[in-house]
C-alpha positions, 0 to 999 in steps of 0.5 A: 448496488448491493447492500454494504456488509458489516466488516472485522478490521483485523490485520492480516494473516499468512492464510489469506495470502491468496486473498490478499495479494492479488488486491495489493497488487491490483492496488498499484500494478503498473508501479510494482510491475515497473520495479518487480517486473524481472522477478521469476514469476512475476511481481506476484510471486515476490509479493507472495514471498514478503507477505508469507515472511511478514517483515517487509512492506508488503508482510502480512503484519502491515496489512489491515483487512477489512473482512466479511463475516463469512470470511471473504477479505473486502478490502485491504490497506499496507499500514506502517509507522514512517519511522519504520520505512526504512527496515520495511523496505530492506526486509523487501529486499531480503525477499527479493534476494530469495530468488536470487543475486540477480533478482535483487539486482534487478529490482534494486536498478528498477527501484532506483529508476522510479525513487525520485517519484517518492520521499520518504514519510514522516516519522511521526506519520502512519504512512497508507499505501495498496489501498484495494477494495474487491471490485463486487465491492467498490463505491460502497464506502470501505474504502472511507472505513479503511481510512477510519481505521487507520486513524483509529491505529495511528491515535493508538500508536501516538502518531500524529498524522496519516500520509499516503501517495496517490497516483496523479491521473487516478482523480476517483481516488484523491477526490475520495481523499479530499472528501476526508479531509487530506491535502496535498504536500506536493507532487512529484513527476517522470523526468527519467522516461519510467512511463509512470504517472506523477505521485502527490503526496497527501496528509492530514493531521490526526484529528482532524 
C-alpha cells in the first residue's frame, strides 16, 4: 500500500476539467449513462460543458477537491447546500440545452424514468454526491478526509446535517459510511425496468 500524501482541500477550478471529470463520471457511471446517454458525445461531454460553466450540479463551484502537493486532484466530492437542488439542477439542464432541443429532451425523459429513485434533500442538508477517489489512491482514507471536510463546510455554512445517496448493491461504500456515523433514511428501488440499482438515502447530524 503506498503511503498517504498529505492533501489541499480546495474547491474546483475550470482547469482541472480533465481531472476531474472522468472521476465524477467514473463516481456514478451506470446513473449518468442512464440519463445523459443521448447526449452527442457521451455523458462526458456534457459533464465537461457543466463543469466549465460552473452553475450546474456538476460546476466547478460544487466540486471540493482533495489535491496532492504536486497538483494531481485525488479525490473529489459534488457538494451543495439542499436548498439550492432545485436551480443546480436547471442550470444542468441549460447545459444540456447547449447541445441542442433534442438533447434536452432526451436527458429531461431519461431523468424522469429514474426520479422516483431519488427525493430531494433537506434544505438545511449539505447535500454530497460523485464521491471518487483516483483508483492509485483508494483505501487509504481520502474518502474519510473528504466527508471531514465536508462537515467542516456545512458547520461554516450554518448547516445542520450532511445527506448523500449511495447505491444499494456498493456495500464498500455505505460500510464506509456507517464507520462515520451515518444511517439510513430509507430506500428507494426500479419499479420502472430503469436497470438500476435502488438508492438509500443517508444522513448524519452535524456534530455527531
Amino acid at each position: 500500500m503506498n503511503t498517504p500524501l498529505p492533501v489541499e482541500f480546495r474547491t474546483a477550478r475550470p482547469t482541472d476539467a480533465d481531472q476531474v471529470v472522468p472521476l465524477m463520471w467514473e463516481s456514478s457511471r451506470t446513473l449518468l449513462d442512464s440519463t445523459m446517454g443521448g447526449v452527442p458525445g457521451g455523458p462526458a461531454a456534457l459533464l465537461r460543458r457543466d463543469f466549465l460553466r460552473g452553475r450546474g450540479i456538476f460546476g466547478h463551484a460544487q466540486q471540493i477537491l482533495a489535491v496532492a502537493p504536486h497538483g494531481e486532484v485525488l479525490a473529489t466530492m459534488t457538494l451543495y447546500p439542499g436548498k439550492r437542488y432545485q436551480a443546480l439542477s436547471l442550470q444542468t439542464l441549460l447545459s444540456a440545452a447547449r447541445f441542442g432541443p433534442r438533447c434536452l429532451l432526451s436527458v429531461l425523459r431519461r431523468s424522469a424514468a429514474v426520479s422516483r429513485l431519488f427525493a430531494p434533500p433537506s434544505p438545511n442538508a449539505l447535500f454530497m454526491a460523485n464521491l471518487s477517489v483516483r483508483p492509485a489512491h483508494r483505501s487509504q482514507g481520502y474518502g474519510s478526509l473528504m466527508v471531514q471536510q465536508a462537515e467542516r463546510m456545512a458547520r461554516t455554512a450554518g448547516l445542520t446535517s450532511l445527506e448523500g445517496d449511495v447505491s444499494c448493491s456498493n456495500t464498500r461504500a455505505w460500510a464506509l459510511y456507517q464507520r462515520l456515523g451515518f444511517v439510513s433514511q430509507g430506500e428507494r428501488h426500479d419499479r420502472r425496468g430503469t436497470g438500476l440499482d435502488g438508492f438509500r438515502r443517508m444522513r448524519r447530524a452535524v456534530g455527531e
